[in-house]
N, C-alpha and C positions, 0 to 999 in steps of 0.2 A: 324273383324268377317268374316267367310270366309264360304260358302255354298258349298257342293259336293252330287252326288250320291253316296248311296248305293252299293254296288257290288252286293246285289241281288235283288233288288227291284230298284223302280223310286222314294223312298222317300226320299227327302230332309235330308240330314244331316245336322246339324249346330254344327261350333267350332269357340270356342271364345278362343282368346290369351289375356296373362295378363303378367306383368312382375312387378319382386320384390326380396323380399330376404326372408332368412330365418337367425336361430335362433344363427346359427352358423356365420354370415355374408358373406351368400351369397349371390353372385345374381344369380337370377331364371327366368326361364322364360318357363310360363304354356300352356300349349293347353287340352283343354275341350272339349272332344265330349258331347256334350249332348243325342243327340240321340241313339250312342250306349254308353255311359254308362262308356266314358274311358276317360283315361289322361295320357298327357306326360311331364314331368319334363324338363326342358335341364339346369344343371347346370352349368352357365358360367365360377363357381370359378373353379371347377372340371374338368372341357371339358367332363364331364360323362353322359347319360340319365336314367333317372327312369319313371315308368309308372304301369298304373294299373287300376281296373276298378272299377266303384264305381254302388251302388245300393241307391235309394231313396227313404227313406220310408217314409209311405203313413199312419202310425197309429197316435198315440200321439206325435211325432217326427214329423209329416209329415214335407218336404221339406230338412229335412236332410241328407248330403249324408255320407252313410255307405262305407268304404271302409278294406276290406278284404286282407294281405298280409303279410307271413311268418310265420302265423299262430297268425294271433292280428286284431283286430279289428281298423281301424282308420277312423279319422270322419273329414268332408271340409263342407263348404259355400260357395255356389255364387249367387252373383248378376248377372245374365247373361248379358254378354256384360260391368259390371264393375270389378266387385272385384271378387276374388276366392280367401278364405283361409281355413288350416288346417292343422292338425299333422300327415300327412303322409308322406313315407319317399322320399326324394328329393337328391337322390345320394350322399350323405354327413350322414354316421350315427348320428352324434350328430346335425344333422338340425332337434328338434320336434315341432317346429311351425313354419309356414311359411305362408304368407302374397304377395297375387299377386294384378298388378291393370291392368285395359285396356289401350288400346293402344292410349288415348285423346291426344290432341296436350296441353305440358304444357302452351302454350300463348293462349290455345282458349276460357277459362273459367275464370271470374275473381273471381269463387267461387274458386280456388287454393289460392289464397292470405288470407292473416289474422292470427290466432290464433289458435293455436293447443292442447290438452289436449292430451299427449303421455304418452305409455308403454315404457320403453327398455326389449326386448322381447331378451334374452340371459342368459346362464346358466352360465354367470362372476358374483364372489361376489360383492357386491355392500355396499361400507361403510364396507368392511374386511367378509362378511359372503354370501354367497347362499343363507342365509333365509329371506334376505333383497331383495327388490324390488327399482328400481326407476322407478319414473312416472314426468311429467314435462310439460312448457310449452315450446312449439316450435312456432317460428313468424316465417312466410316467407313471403317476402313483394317483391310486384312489383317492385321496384327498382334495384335489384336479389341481394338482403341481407339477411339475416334470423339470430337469436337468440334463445338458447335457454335457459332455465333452469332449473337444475334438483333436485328433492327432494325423501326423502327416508323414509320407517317405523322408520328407527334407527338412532342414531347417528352418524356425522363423519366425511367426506370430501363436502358428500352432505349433505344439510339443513334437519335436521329432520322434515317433514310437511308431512301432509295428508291433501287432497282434500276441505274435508270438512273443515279444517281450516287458511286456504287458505285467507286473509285480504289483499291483494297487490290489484298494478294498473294492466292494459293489456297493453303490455305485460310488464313482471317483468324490473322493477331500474338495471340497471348494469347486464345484465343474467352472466351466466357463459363461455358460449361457443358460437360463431358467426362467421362468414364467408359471403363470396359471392356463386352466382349460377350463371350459364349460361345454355342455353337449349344445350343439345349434339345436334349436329350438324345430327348425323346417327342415333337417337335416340328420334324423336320431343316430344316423350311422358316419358323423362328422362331430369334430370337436374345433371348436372358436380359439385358437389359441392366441395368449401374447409372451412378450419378450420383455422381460424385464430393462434393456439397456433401449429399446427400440418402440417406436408407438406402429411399428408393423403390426397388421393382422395375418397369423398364416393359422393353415389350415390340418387337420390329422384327420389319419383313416386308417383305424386299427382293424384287423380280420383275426380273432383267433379262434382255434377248433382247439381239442384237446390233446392233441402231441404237439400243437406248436402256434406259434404265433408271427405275425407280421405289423408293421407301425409304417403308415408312409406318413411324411411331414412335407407340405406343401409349403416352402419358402418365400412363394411371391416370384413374378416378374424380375426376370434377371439373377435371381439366386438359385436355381433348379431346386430339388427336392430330395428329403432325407429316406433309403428305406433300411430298416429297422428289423432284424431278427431275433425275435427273444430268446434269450440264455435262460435254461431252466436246471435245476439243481443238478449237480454229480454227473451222473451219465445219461441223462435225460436226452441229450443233443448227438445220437449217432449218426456219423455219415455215413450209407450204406443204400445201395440200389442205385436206378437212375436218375440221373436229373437233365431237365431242357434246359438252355435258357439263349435268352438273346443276346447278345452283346454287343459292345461301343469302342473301337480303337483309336489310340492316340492322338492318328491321321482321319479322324471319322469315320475311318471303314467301317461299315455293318456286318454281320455274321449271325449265325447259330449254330447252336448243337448240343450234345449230349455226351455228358459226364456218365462213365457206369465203372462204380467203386467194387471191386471184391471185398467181399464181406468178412474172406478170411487173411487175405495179405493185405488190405488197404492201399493195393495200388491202384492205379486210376488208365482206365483207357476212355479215350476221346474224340469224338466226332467234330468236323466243324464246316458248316457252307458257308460260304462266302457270298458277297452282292449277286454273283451269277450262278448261285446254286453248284458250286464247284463244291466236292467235297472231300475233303484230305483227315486224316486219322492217323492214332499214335498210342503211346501210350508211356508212363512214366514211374517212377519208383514210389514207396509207400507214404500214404499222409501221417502228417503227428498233428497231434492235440495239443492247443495250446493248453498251457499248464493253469490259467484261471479262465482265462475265456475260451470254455469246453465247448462251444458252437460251432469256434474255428480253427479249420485245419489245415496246414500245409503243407508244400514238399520247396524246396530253393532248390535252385539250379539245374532247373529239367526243362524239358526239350516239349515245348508248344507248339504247334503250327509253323514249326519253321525256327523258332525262334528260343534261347534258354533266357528261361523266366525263373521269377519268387509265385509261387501259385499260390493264394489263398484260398477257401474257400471256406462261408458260414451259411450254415442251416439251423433249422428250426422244424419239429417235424418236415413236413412234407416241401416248406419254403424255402429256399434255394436263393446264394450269389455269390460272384465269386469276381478276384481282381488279381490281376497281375504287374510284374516290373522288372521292369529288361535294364540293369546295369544302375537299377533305385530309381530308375525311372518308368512313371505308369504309363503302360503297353496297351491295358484294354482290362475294361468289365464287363460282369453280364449279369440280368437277374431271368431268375427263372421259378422252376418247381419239379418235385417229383412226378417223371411219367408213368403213365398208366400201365 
């Protein structure tokens, strides 16, 4: 995080840097004005820059930022000084969600280690279709090893499972996919990862604080990227307050909005704009805990946007995502965080 003057005044500017991928698998790397109101892209895959300005609103949304460009509406989260994401564009047209973290030293936190409850955040079929989803778990352990393994709405290559049915140990017998890490050398807040079935190189970017943690995993060119909420013991993982986030539909549509949980009935009401900053709201009956994977929680057959969905949603302290399926089929995600 880096402080500067004003060019017309003596007030304090603050920009915060994050680094990540996006949906397309690239790597990105973000700078946030906060003070005036801007952002700049630099895409590594591309060698291109993107940028733009975003506004905050302050009504039923408040702490969401609104961003304006090409004639659309598009919508980001930050944690200042941790995370920044959202579906605006990052020099790569088919990047629509994209996922940044701060600049921590991977070895300085041993909330980076453990168990992960991940999206694959990519427009690749999954199990032969785009209207398939995978979600999974990722280990990364101190030893610089990591496992993962993936599950799907449908049947196929990956395990037909959802969340909530989910009966395994942590982490899963035999995962599917594993590798080593090393911290990049020019990079203390990146980890060099490989693949054991593959001579790919991809990339990780953990951010943890102390109620919670976050992991994105950068797959490379044409395979989007994994993000990652760590599951911490017992009851560690309450969902409770608000949250932003951006989101990604089926059909491409873009959106945001904000989730705000009661604390004493666990049901959920919700905010949502769309590409033209239209904004429609609801709300829906109470979440359950999944019975091992305490991060995430959901309600079936409730009434979104128009539409009856399976709602998930997983947290980690303050990090935030959630995914839906209209008839077992994926409808739309979104990643976000808790607002202010």
């Amino acid at each position: 995080m880096a402080a500067a003057c004003s060019k017309n005044s003596n007030t304090t500017s603050v920009t915060n840097s994050y680094a990540g991928s996006g949906s397309a698998g690239d790597v990105l790397t973000y700078t946030v004005n906060e003070s005036a109101g801007g952002y700049t892209i630099y895409n590594e895959s591309t060698k291109r820059y993107d940028n733009g300005s975003f506004t905050v609103y302050t009504n039923e949304l408040s702490g969401l930022y609104k961003v304006f460009t090409s004639g659309s509406f598009y919508y980001a989260v930050e944690i200042q000084g941790r995370v920044f994401t959202g579906n605006f564009p990052t020099a790569r047209l088919n990047n629509n969600l994209s996922y940044g973290t701060s600049s921590q030293s991977v070895s300085g936190n041993p909330m980076n280690f453990g168990n992960y409850v991940y999206l694959h955040i990519s427009k690749s079929a999954i199990n032969g279709s785009t209207l398939n989803r995978e979600w999974g778990i990722l280990t990364i352990l101190a030893n610089g090893t990591w496992m993962k393994q993936g599950y799907c709405n449908d049947t196929g290559s990956l395990p037909s499972l959802m969340p909530d049915a989910y009966t395994g140990s942590l982490p899963p017998v035999n995962p599917s996919d594993s590798g080593t890490w090393t911290v990049n050398p020019l990079f203390p807040n990146r980890m060099n990862m490989s693949l054991m079935h593959s001579a790919d190189s991809i990339t990780g970017f953990p951010c943890a604080s102390d109620s919670g943690a976050v992991f994105v995993m950068d797959l490379g060119y044409g395979h989007g990227f994994l993000t990652g909420l760590k599951l911490l013991e017992g009851s560690a993982n309450p969902m409770k307050g608000n949250f932003g986030f951006a989101d990604v539909r089926y059909d491409a549509g873009t959106g945001g909005g904000k989730i705000d949980v009661n604390d004493t009935t666990h049901t959920i009401s919700w905010w949502r704009a769309d590409s033209y900053a239209k904004v429609r709201n609801g709300s829906f009956g109470a979440l359950n805990q999944c019975a091992v994977l305490k991060n995430v929680y959901f309600s079936k057959n409730v009434t979104f946007n128009g539409d009856t969905v399976d709602f998930y949603s997983v947290v980690s302290g303050p990090y935030f995502m959630e995914f839906q399926f209209r008839n077992n089929k994926f409808r739309s995600y979104g990643t976000g965080a808790r607002l202010p």
